[in-house]
C-alpha positions, 0 to 999 in steps of 0.5 A: 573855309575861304572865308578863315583863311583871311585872317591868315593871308593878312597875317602873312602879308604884313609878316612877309612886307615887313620882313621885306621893310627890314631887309631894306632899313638895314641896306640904307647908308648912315646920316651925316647928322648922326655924330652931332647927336650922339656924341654928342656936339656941344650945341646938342649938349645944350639941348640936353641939358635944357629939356624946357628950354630955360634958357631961352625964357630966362637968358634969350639964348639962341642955340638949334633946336631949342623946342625939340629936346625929346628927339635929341634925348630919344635919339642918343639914348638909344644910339648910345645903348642899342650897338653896345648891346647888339654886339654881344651877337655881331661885330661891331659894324653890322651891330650900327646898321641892325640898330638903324634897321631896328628903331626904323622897323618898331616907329613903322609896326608902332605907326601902322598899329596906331593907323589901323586902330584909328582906321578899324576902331579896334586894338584887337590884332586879330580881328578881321577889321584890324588886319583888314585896316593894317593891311590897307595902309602897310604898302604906303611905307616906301622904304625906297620907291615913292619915299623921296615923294609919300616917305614916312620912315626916312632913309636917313635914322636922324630924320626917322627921330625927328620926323616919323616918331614924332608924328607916331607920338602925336597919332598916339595922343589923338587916338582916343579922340579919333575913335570917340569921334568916328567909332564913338568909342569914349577912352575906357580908362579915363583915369590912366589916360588923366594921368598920362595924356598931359606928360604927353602933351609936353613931350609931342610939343617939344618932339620934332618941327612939325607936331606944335603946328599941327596941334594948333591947326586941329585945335582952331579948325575945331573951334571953327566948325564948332562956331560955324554951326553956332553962327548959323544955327543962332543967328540972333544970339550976343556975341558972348552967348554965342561964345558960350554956346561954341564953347558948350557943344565941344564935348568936355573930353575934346578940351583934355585932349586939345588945350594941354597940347595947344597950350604948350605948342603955343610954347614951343613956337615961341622956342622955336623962335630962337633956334639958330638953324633957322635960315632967314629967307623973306616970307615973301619968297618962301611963299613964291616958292611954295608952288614949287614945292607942291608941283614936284612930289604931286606930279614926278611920281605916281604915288600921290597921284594915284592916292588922290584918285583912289581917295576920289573914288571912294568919296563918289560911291560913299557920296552916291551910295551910302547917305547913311550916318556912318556915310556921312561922317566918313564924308565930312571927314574927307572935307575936314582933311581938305581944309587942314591940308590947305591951311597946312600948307598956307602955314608951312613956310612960316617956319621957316627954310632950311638948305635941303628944302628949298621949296618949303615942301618935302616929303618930311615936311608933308608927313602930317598931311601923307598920314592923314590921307593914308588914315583917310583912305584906310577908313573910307576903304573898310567901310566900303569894303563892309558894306558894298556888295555883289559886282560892285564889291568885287570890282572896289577890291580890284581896284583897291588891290591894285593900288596896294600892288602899284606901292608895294611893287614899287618899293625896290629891292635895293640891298646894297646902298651901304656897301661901299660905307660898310667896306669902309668902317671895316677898313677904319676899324683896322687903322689903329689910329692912322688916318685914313684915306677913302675912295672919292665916292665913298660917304661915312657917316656924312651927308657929302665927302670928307674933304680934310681928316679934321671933318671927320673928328666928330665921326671918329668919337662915335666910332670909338665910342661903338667900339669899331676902332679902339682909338679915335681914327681920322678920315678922308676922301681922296 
Protein backbone atom coordinates (compact mmCIF):
# COMPACT_ATOMS: atom_id res chain seq x y z
CA UNK A 1 0.00 0.00 0.00
CA UNK A 2 2.97 2.33 1.21
CA UNK A 3 4.74 1.42 -1.84
CA UNK A 4 1.55 2.87 -4.49
CA UNK A 5 1.35 5.82 -2.51
CA UNK A 6 4.84 6.77 -4.13
CA UNK A 7 4.30 7.57 -7.21
CA UNK A 8 1.37 10.09 -5.63
CA UNK A 9 3.76 12.03 -3.31
CA UNK A 10 5.94 12.72 -6.13
CA UNK A 11 3.39 13.89 -8.17
CA UNK A 12 2.09 16.20 -5.58
CA UNK A 13 5.42 17.53 -4.78
CA UNK A 14 6.50 18.45 -8.19
CA UNK A 15 2.79 19.86 -8.77
CA UNK A 16 3.06 21.97 -5.22
CA UNK A 17 7.04 23.38 -6.07
CA UNK A 18 5.92 24.12 -9.09
CA UNK A 19 3.22 25.85 -8.19
CA UNK A 20 5.54 27.63 -5.43
CA UNK A 21 7.96 28.30 -8.85
CA UNK A 22 5.35 30.33 -10.49
CA UNK A 23 4.05 32.33 -7.77
CA UNK A 24 7.60 33.38 -7.25
CA UNK A 25 8.30 34.08 -11.72
CA UNK A 26 5.41 36.17 -11.37
CA UNK A 27 6.80 38.40 -8.26
CA UNK A 28 10.28 38.86 -10.07
CA UNK A 29 10.91 42.78 -11.49
CA UNK A 30 11.10 43.31 -15.53
CA UNK A 31 14.64 43.69 -17.04
CA UNK A 32 16.22 46.76 -18.46
CA UNK A 33 17.04 44.94 -21.71
CA UNK A 34 13.53 43.98 -22.31
CA UNK A 35 12.51 47.27 -24.66
CA UNK A 36 15.92 46.50 -26.77
CA UNK A 37 14.58 43.33 -27.77
CA UNK A 38 11.08 43.79 -28.12
CA UNK A 39 10.33 46.70 -29.76
CA UNK A 40 12.84 46.30 -30.82
CA UNK A 41 16.36 48.83 -30.94
CA UNK A 42 17.62 49.31 -34.46
CA UNK A 43 20.80 46.89 -33.43
CA UNK A 44 18.23 44.15 -32.78
CA UNK A 45 16.34 44.97 -36.03
CA UNK A 46 19.68 44.02 -37.37
CA UNK A 47 19.76 40.73 -36.05
CA UNK A 48 16.80 40.10 -37.12
CA UNK A 49 16.98 40.60 -40.41
CA UNK A 50 20.28 38.57 -40.66
CA UNK A 51 19.29 35.10 -39.14
CA UNK A 52 23.02 33.58 -40.50
CA UNK A 53 24.86 36.40 -39.88
CA UNK A 54 25.41 37.38 -43.78
CA UNK A 55 26.64 40.47 -43.03
CA UNK A 56 29.38 39.55 -41.31
CA UNK A 57 30.63 36.99 -43.98
CA UNK A 58 29.89 38.98 -46.84
CA UNK A 59 30.37 43.01 -45.29
CA UNK A 60 32.68 42.31 -42.09
CA UNK A 61 29.76 44.30 -40.11
CA UNK A 62 30.07 44.31 -36.68
CA UNK A 63 27.02 44.83 -34.70
CA UNK A 64 25.48 42.79 -30.91
CA UNK A 65 24.91 39.73 -31.03
CA UNK A 66 25.48 38.60 -34.51
CA UNK A 67 25.62 34.38 -33.57
CA UNK A 68 22.54 34.64 -31.17
CA UNK A 69 19.73 35.44 -33.53
CA UNK A 70 17.20 32.51 -32.41
CA UNK A 71 16.95 34.10 -28.97
CA UNK A 72 16.54 37.69 -30.07
CA UNK A 73 13.51 35.98 -32.75
CA UNK A 74 12.33 33.63 -29.92
CA UNK A 75 12.19 36.45 -27.42
CA UNK A 76 9.95 39.20 -29.17
CA UNK A 77 8.17 36.55 -30.97
CA UNK A 78 6.50 35.73 -27.66
CA UNK A 79 6.78 39.09 -26.09
CA UNK A 80 5.03 40.50 -28.82
CA UNK A 81 2.08 37.88 -28.73
CA UNK A 82 1.83 36.40 -25.33
CA UNK A 83 0.50 39.89 -23.36
CA UNK A 84 -1.89 40.63 -26.21
CA UNK A 85 -3.31 37.51 -25.65
CA UNK A 86 -3.48 37.16 -22.11
CA UNK A 87 -5.16 40.15 -21.78
CA UNK A 88 -8.55 38.94 -22.98
CA UNK A 89 -8.36 37.67 -19.32
CA UNK A 90 -6.58 40.37 -17.21
CA UNK A 91 -5.59 44.09 -17.36
CA UNK A 92 -2.80 44.75 -19.21
CA UNK A 93 -0.22 45.13 -16.47
CA UNK A 94 -0.50 42.01 -14.58
CA UNK A 95 -0.95 40.56 -18.34
CA UNK A 96 3.46 41.55 -18.67
CA UNK A 97 4.10 39.97 -15.41
CA UNK A 98 1.91 36.42 -16.13
CA UNK A 99 3.61 36.27 -19.52
CA UNK A 100 7.15 36.69 -17.76
CA UNK A 101 5.94 33.82 -14.95
CA UNK A 102 4.53 31.89 -17.95
CA UNK A 103 7.85 31.34 -20.35
CA UNK A 104 9.94 31.20 -17.22
CA UNK A 105 7.72 28.17 -15.81
CA UNK A 106 7.26 25.91 -19.27
CA UNK A 107 11.92 26.19 -19.94
CA UNK A 108 11.82 25.18 -15.86
CA UNK A 109 8.97 21.84 -16.71
CA UNK A 110 10.95 21.55 -20.28
CA UNK A 111 14.32 21.44 -18.18
CA UNK A 112 13.43 19.09 -15.44
CA UNK A 113 11.47 16.76 -18.34
CA UNK A 114 14.71 16.61 -20.12
CA UNK A 115 17.19 16.16 -16.88
CA UNK A 116 14.85 13.27 -15.64
CA UNK A 117 14.96 11.66 -18.80
CA UNK A 118 18.57 11.77 -19.11
CA UNK A 119 18.71 10.85 -15.53
CA UNK A 120 16.02 7.76 -15.59
CA UNK A 121 16.30 6.67 -19.08
CA UNK A 122 12.65 6.70 -19.57
CA UNK A 123 10.15 9.52 -21.26
CA UNK A 124 7.59 7.79 -19.46
CA UNK A 125 5.93 10.57 -16.78
CA UNK A 126 4.67 8.24 -14.79
CA UNK A 127 7.02 5.60 -14.16
CA UNK A 128 8.68 5.37 -10.52
CA UNK A 129 12.01 6.05 -12.23
CA UNK A 130 10.96 9.30 -13.94
CA UNK A 131 9.27 10.78 -10.85
CA UNK A 132 11.98 9.58 -8.87
CA UNK A 133 14.72 11.32 -11.13
CA UNK A 134 12.62 14.52 -11.63
CA UNK A 135 12.03 14.82 -8.03
CA UNK A 136 15.66 14.46 -7.30
CA UNK A 137 16.73 17.31 -9.61
CA UNK A 138 13.47 19.76 -9.32
CA UNK A 139 14.70 21.59 -5.76
CA UNK A 140 18.20 23.02 -7.50
CA UNK A 141 15.74 25.43 -9.58
CA UNK A 142 16.33 28.66 -7.15
CA UNK A 143 14.08 30.94 -8.00
CA UNK A 144 15.46 33.05 -5.16
CA UNK A 145 17.66 31.51 -2.51
CA UNK A 146 20.95 30.03 -3.98
CA UNK A 147 19.87 31.58 -7.77
CA UNK A 148 22.78 34.45 -7.71
CA UNK A 149 24.95 31.10 -6.84
CA UNK A 150 23.19 27.56 -8.59
CA UNK A 151 20.55 29.92 -10.88
CA UNK A 152 19.09 28.28 -13.91
CA UNK A 153 16.10 30.16 -14.55
CA UNK A 154 17.05 33.86 -14.04
CA UNK A 155 15.06 36.64 -12.37
CA UNK A 156 15.46 38.64 -15.20
CA UNK A 157 12.84 37.15 -18.44
CA UNK A 158 16.00 38.43 -21.03
CA UNK A 159 18.61 36.40 -19.27
CA UNK A 160 16.15 33.08 -19.08
CA UNK A 161 15.90 33.78 -23.42
CA UNK A 162 19.31 33.46 -23.52
CA UNK A 163 20.94 31.67 -21.00
CA UNK A 164 18.37 28.72 -19.64
CA UNK A 165 16.32 27.98 -23.00
CA UNK A 166 19.47 27.68 -24.94
CA UNK A 167 20.80 25.46 -22.48
CA UNK A 168 17.27 23.53 -22.75
CA UNK A 169 17.72 23.19 -26.21
CA UNK A 170 21.08 21.85 -26.12
CA UNK A 171 20.28 19.09 -23.40
CA UNK A 172 17.30 18.46 -26.07
CA UNK A 173 19.94 17.67 -28.70
CA UNK A 174 22.36 15.67 -26.53
CA UNK A 175 19.60 13.48 -25.14
CA UNK A 176 19.43 10.54 -27.71
CA UNK A 177 23.38 10.24 -27.17
CA UNK A 178 22.95 10.62 -23.25
CA UNK A 179 20.63 7.71 -23.15
CA UNK A 180 22.34 5.63 -25.93
CA UNK A 181 25.50 5.91 -23.81
CA UNK A 182 24.29 5.56 -19.99
CA UNK A 183 20.87 3.62 -20.70
CA UNK A 184 22.08 1.90 -24.16
CA UNK A 185 18.84 2.95 -25.45
CA UNK A 186 19.70 3.91 -29.39
CA UNK A 187 16.97 6.95 -31.00
CA UNK A 188 13.90 4.77 -31.85
CA UNK A 189 12.93 6.73 -34.82
CA UNK A 190 16.34 7.40 -36.41
CA UNK A 191 14.53 8.74 -39.47
CA UNK A 192 12.67 11.73 -37.66
CA UNK A 193 15.47 12.24 -35.48
CA UNK A 194 17.81 12.72 -39.48
CA UNK A 195 15.13 15.04 -40.28
CA UNK A 196 15.14 17.30 -37.18
CA UNK A 197 18.55 17.03 -35.52
CA UNK A 198 20.49 18.96 -37.94
CA UNK A 199 17.93 22.09 -38.00
CA UNK A 200 18.72 21.87 -34.47
CA UNK A 201 22.02 21.99 -34.64
CA UNK A 202 21.86 25.43 -36.42
CA UNK A 203 19.54 26.61 -34.13
CA UNK A 204 21.70 25.76 -30.69
CA UNK A 205 24.72 27.10 -32.49
CA UNK A 206 23.36 30.27 -32.78
CA UNK A 207 21.08 30.47 -29.49
CA UNK A 208 22.78 32.07 -26.71
CA UNK A 209 26.76 32.38 -25.71
CA UNK A 210 27.53 29.63 -24.35
CA UNK A 211 25.96 26.57 -26.48
CA UNK A 212 28.83 26.97 -29.37
CA UNK A 213 31.78 26.15 -26.79
CA UNK A 214 30.14 23.69 -24.93
CA UNK A 215 29.57 21.83 -28.24
CA UNK A 216 32.91 21.61 -29.26
CA UNK A 217 34.42 20.99 -25.65
CA UNK A 218 32.14 17.58 -25.88
CA UNK A 219 33.11 17.25 -29.10
CA UNK A 220 37.25 16.85 -28.75
CA UNK A 221 36.98 15.40 -25.22
CA UNK A 222 35.34 12.64 -27.19
CA UNK A 223 37.68 12.34 -29.64
CA UNK A 224 40.45 12.60 -26.80
CA UNK A 225 39.32 9.74 -25.06
CA UNK A 226 38.56 7.77 -27.94
CA UNK A 227 42.36 8.15 -28.93
CA UNK A 228 43.63 7.66 -25.52
CA UNK A 229 42.27 4.25 -25.50
CA UNK A 230 43.80 3.82 -29.12
CA UNK A 231 47.22 5.50 -28.15
CA UNK A 232 47.38 2.84 -25.18
CA UNK A 233 46.05 -0.01 -26.52
CA UNK A 234 48.01 0.23 -30.15
CA UNK A 235 51.15 1.36 -29.40
CA UNK A 236 53.02 0.43 -32.51
CA UNK A 237 50.07 1.49 -34.81
CA UNK A 238 51.31 4.78 -37.79
CA UNK A 239 49.84 7.57 -37.06
CA UNK A 240 47.30 7.43 -39.78
CA UNK A 241 46.23 3.67 -38.63
CA UNK A 242 45.86 5.01 -35.26
CA UNK A 243 43.88 7.67 -36.69
CA UNK A 244 41.84 5.46 -38.67
CA UNK A 245 41.49 3.13 -35.91
CA UNK A 246 40.13 6.46 -33.25
CA UNK A 247 37.91 7.46 -35.84
CA UNK A 248 36.41 3.63 -36.31
CA UNK A 249 35.55 3.18 -32.55
CA UNK A 250 33.29 6.19 -32.28
CA UNK A 251 29.96 4.70 -32.85
CA UNK A 252 28.52 6.19 -36.27
CA UNK A 253 25.39 7.59 -34.56
CA UNK A 254 28.00 9.68 -32.23
CA UNK A 255 29.26 11.54 -35.74
CA UNK A 256 25.35 12.68 -36.49
CA UNK A 257 24.82 14.09 -33.13
CA UNK A 258 28.49 15.86 -32.93
CA UNK A 259 29.98 17.01 -36.26
CA UNK A 260 26.74 19.17 -37.60
CA UNK A 261 26.88 20.81 -34.31
CA UNK A 262 30.65 21.34 -34.11
CA UNK A 263 30.60 22.30 -37.52
CA UNK A 264 28.26 25.03 -37.35
CA UNK A 265 29.65 26.10 -33.73
CA UNK A 266 33.04 26.68 -35.09
CA UNK A 267 30.76 29.08 -37.25
CA UNK A 268 29.23 30.68 -34.52
CA UNK A 269 32.47 31.56 -33.04
CA UNK A 270 33.71 32.98 -35.92
CA UNK A 271 30.29 35.50 -35.60
CA UNK A 272 30.74 35.91 -32.27
CA UNK A 273 34.13 37.69 -33.19
CA UNK A 274 32.59 40.56 -34.62
CA UNK A 275 30.07 41.24 -31.82
CA UNK A 276 30.41 44.99 -30.80
CA UNK A 277 29.08 44.25 -27.00
CA UNK A 278 32.22 42.63 -26.65
CA UNK A 279 34.22 44.36 -24.10
CA UNK A 280 38.10 44.34 -24.65
CA UNK A 281 39.91 43.29 -21.63
CA UNK A 282 43.72 41.51 -21.91
CA UNK A 283 43.18 37.52 -21.69
CA UNK A 284 45.99 38.11 -19.34
CA UNK A 285 43.52 39.81 -17.00
CA UNK A 286 40.81 37.91 -17.39
CA UNK A 287 42.32 34.87 -16.48
CA UNK A 288 43.73 36.68 -13.21
CA UNK A 289 40.35 37.42 -12.63
CA UNK A 290 39.14 33.77 -13.11
CA UNK A 291 39.91 32.70 -9.20
CA UNK A 292 37.78 35.59 -8.24
CA UNK A 293 35.16 34.27 -10.12
CA UNK A 294 35.50 30.63 -8.72
CA UNK A 295 35.85 31.70 -4.99
CA UNK A 296 32.66 33.74 -4.87
CA UNK A 297 29.72 31.21 -5.95
CA UNK A 298 32.05 28.02 -4.33
CA UNK A 299 32.09 29.56 -0.81
CA UNK A 300 29.28 32.70 -0.04
CA UNK A 301 26.69 30.15 0.04
CA UNK A 302 26.04 26.77 0.58
CA UNK A 303 24.51 25.72 -2.28
CA UNK A 304 27.47 24.49 -4.46
CA UNK A 305 29.04 23.50 -1.44
CA UNK A 306 26.65 20.96 -0.41
CA UNK A 307 26.14 19.79 -4.22
CA UNK A 308 29.84 19.02 -4.46
CA UNK A 309 29.72 16.86 -0.81
CA UNK A 310 26.54 15.09 -1.79
CA UNK A 311 28.35 14.29 -5.44
CA UNK A 312 31.54 12.90 -3.26
CA UNK A 313 29.32 10.65 -1.17
CA UNK A 314 27.76 9.21 -3.69
CA UNK A 315 31.26 8.84 -5.82
CA UNK A 316 32.74 6.87 -2.66
CA UNK A 317 29.91 4.23 -2.07
CA UNK A 318 29.54 3.64 -6.02
CA UNK A 319 33.49 3.41 -5.81
CA UNK A 320 33.47 1.10 -2.63
CA UNK A 321 30.52 -0.70 -3.31
CA UNK A 322 29.18 -1.37 -6.72
CA UNK A 323 32.34 -2.23 -9.10
CA UNK A 324 29.76 -3.66 -11.40
CA UNK A 325 29.34 -2.37 -15.03
CA UNK A 326 26.56 0.17 -14.43
CA UNK A 327 28.83 1.16 -11.42
CA UNK A 328 31.62 1.70 -13.51
CA UNK A 329 30.14 3.98 -16.23
CA UNK A 330 28.36 6.02 -13.61
CA UNK A 331 31.84 6.59 -12.38
CA UNK A 332 33.60 7.52 -15.50
CA UNK A 333 30.89 9.74 -16.07
CA UNK A 334 31.91 11.48 -12.74
CA UNK A 335 35.42 11.76 -14.21
CA UNK A 336 34.48 13.03 -17.65
CA UNK A 337 32.47 15.72 -15.73
CA UNK A 338 35.65 16.60 -13.81
CA UNK A 339 37.58 17.11 -17.14
CA UNK A 340 34.77 19.38 -18.79
CA UNK A 341 34.23 21.61 -15.82
CA UNK A 342 38.17 22.22 -15.81
CA UNK A 343 38.56 22.74 -19.32
CA UNK A 344 35.08 24.54 -19.23
CA UNK A 345 36.21 27.06 -17.25
CA UNK A 346 40.22 27.34 -18.73
CA UNK A 347 37.98 28.38 -21.67
CA UNK A 348 35.55 30.69 -20.28
CA UNK A 349 37.26 33.99 -20.65
CA UNK A 350 38.11 33.64 -23.99
CA UNK A 351 34.81 34.99 -24.68
CA UNK A 352 35.28 37.63 -23.47
CA UNK A 353 33.99 40.31 -20.54
CA UNK A 354 31.03 41.67 -20.04
CA UNK A 355 30.14 44.99 -16.98
CA UNK A 356 27.78 42.54 -15.01
CA UNK A 357 30.62 39.65 -14.82
CA UNK A 358 33.67 41.27 -14.16
CA UNK A 359 35.08 38.10 -12.82
CA UNK A 360 34.44 36.04 -15.94
CA UNK A 361 32.11 33.36 -13.53
CA UNK A 362 28.49 33.85 -12.96
CA UNK A 363 25.83 31.92 -12.13
CA UNK A 364 24.80 32.16 -16.09
CA UNK A 365 28.03 31.67 -17.31
CA UNK A 366 28.28 28.32 -15.17
CA UNK A 367 25.01 27.27 -16.11
CA UNK A 368 26.51 24.35 -18.51
CA UNK A 369 28.57 23.33 -15.75
CA UNK A 370 25.44 23.73 -12.89
CA UNK A 371 23.11 21.35 -15.13
CA UNK A 372 25.83 18.62 -15.74
CA UNK A 373 26.48 18.49 -11.80
CA UNK A 374 22.60 18.27 -11.37
CA UNK A 375 22.24 15.58 -14.53
CA UNK A 376 25.11 14.05 -12.22
CA UNK A 377 23.74 13.75 -9.14
CA UNK A 378 20.32 12.80 -10.43
CA UNK A 379 21.95 9.41 -12.13
CA UNK A 380 24.21 8.67 -9.45
CA UNK A 381 21.49 9.18 -7.09
CA UNK A 382 18.86 6.66 -8.57
CA UNK A 383 21.25 4.22 -9.05
CA UNK A 384 22.00 3.98 -5.55
CA UNK A 385 18.54 4.76 -4.36
CA UNK A 386 17.83 1.09 -6.75
CA UNK A 387 20.34 -0.83 -5.57
CA UNK A 388 21.33 -0.02 -1.97
CA UNK A 389 19.57 -1.74 0.56
CA UNK A 390 18.77 -2.47 4.38
CA UNK A 391 20.24 0.36 6.83
CA UNK A 392 22.51 1.59 4.17
CA UNK A 393 19.48 2.68 1.87
CA UNK A 394 17.80 4.16 4.45
CA UNK A 395 20.66 6.09 6.02
CA UNK A 396 21.41 7.25 1.74
CA UNK A 397 17.72 8.70 1.77
CA UNK A 398 18.10 10.87 4.81
CA UNK A 399 20.80 12.22 3.57
CA UNK A 400 19.64 12.54 0.10
CA UNK A 401 16.27 14.09 1.50
CA UNK A 402 17.88 16.54 3.43
CA UNK A 403 19.84 17.92 0.86
CA UNK A 404 16.70 18.33 -1.34
CA UNK A 405 15.04 20.20 2.08
CA UNK A 406 18.27 22.49 2.65
CA UNK A 407 17.17 23.80 -1.55
CA UNK A 408 13.88 23.77 -1.34
CA UNK A 409 13.64 25.64 2.24
CA UNK A 410 16.00 28.05 0.86
CA UNK A 411 14.23 29.19 -2.09
CA UNK A 412 12.38 32.08 0.02
CA UNK A 413 9.09 33.26 -0.42
CA UNK A 414 9.45 36.58 -1.80
CA UNK A 415 6.06 37.91 -3.44
CA UNK A 416 6.41 41.22 -3.36
CA UNK A 417 10.02 42.46 -5.37
CA UNK A 418 7.61 44.12 -8.10
CA UNK A 419 5.54 45.86 -6.43
CA UNK A 420 6.71 48.98 -6.35
CA UNK A 421 7.12 48.53 -10.70
CA UNK A 422 3.78 47.38 -10.77
CA UNK A 423 2.39 50.52 -8.86
CA UNK A 424 4.32 52.44 -11.07
CA UNK A 425 3.05 51.29 -14.80
CA UNK A 426 -0.36 51.51 -13.45
CA UNK A 427 0.10 54.83 -12.50
CA UNK A 428 1.96 55.48 -16.20
CA UNK A 429 -1.09 53.82 -17.56
CA UNK A 430 -3.12 56.64 -16.54
CA UNK A 431 -0.81 59.48 -17.59
CA UNK A 432 -2.20 60.21 -20.97
CA UNK A 433 0.70 61.00 -22.58
CA UNK A 434 2.20 63.30 -19.56
CA UNK A 435 5.44 62.51 -18.23
CA UNK A 436 5.69 61.28 -15.56
CA UNK A 437 7.69 61.46 -12.29
CA UNK A 438 8.66 58.09 -10.26
CA UNK A 439 9.72 57.58 -6.81
CA UNK A 440 13.85 57.53 -6.43
CA UNK A 441 13.93 53.84 -5.72
CA UNK A 442 11.59 52.75 -8.16
CA UNK A 443 12.92 50.69 -11.66
CA UNK A 444 10.49 50.25 -14.61
CA UNK A 445 11.59 48.33 -17.08
CA UNK A 446 15.36 49.25 -16.27
CA UNK A 447 18.33 47.53 -14.88
CA UNK A 448 19.01 51.35 -12.91
CA UNK A 449 16.98 54.51 -12.43
CA UNK A 450 15.90 56.76 -15.14
CA UNK A 451 17.73 59.77 -14.76
CA UNK A 452 16.00 61.91 -17.72
CA UNK A 453 12.47 61.15 -19.48
CA UNK A 454 14.41 60.67 -22.75
CA UNK A 455 15.98 57.36 -21.22
CA UNK A 456 12.81 56.11 -20.98
CA UNK A 457 11.74 56.25 -24.98
CA UNK A 458 12.48 53.04 -25.79
CA UNK A 459 10.31 51.55 -22.66
CA UNK A 460 7.52 53.73 -23.49
CA UNK A 461 7.30 51.99 -27.15
CA UNK A 462 6.80 48.75 -25.37
CA UNK A 463 4.41 50.10 -23.22
CA UNK A 464 2.20 51.21 -25.86
CA UNK A 465 2.60 48.46 -27.96
CA UNK A 466 1.06 46.32 -24.88
CA UNK A 467 -1.34 48.49 -24.45
CA UNK A 468 -0.77 49.81 -20.76
CA UNK A 469 -0.69 53.38 -22.08
CA UNK A 470 -2.64 54.46 -25.38
CA UNK A 471 0.12 57.07 -26.47
CA UNK A 472 3.53 56.85 -25.61
CA UNK A 473 4.19 58.27 -21.91
CA UNK A 474 7.64 59.33 -20.96
CA UNK A 475 9.20 58.66 -17.54
CA UNK A 476 11.72 59.42 -14.82
CA UNK A 477 13.21 59.17 -11.44
CA UNK A 478 13.06 61.88 -9.21
Amino acid sequence: MTKRLIPFALILFLLADLGYSFLQHSAQPLDGDMAWNIVPASDVAHILENPFGTGVILKHESYPNPNRFFCHYAMKSYFDAAPLFLQKFTDPVNSIYLSCALVKIVIQIFLIFLLAMAVSGTWNVFSLDFLIAATLVTPFFQTNGYQSYTGIIDRSPTYTFFYALPCAFLLLYFLPFIRQYYHNIKPGNRVLIHILWIPLAIVISLSGPLNPGVVLICTLLLLAGSAYKIVTKQNHQGFFRKMHSIISTIPRNYWFFLMPAAIFSLYSLYLGSYNTNDIHVPLGELYSRLPAGLYYPFTKKLGFPVIFAILSLNYFIINRNFKTPEGKKILTIFQWMVVFSVVYFLLLPLGGSRDNRPNVLRYDTMMPFTISLIMVFGISALFLIKNLAGKQKKWFLAVVFGVLLLFTINDEALFDKNQCERAALMEISKANGNTVRLPGDCKVLSWKKTATPEESKLNSELLTMWRVTKVNTLYYNE
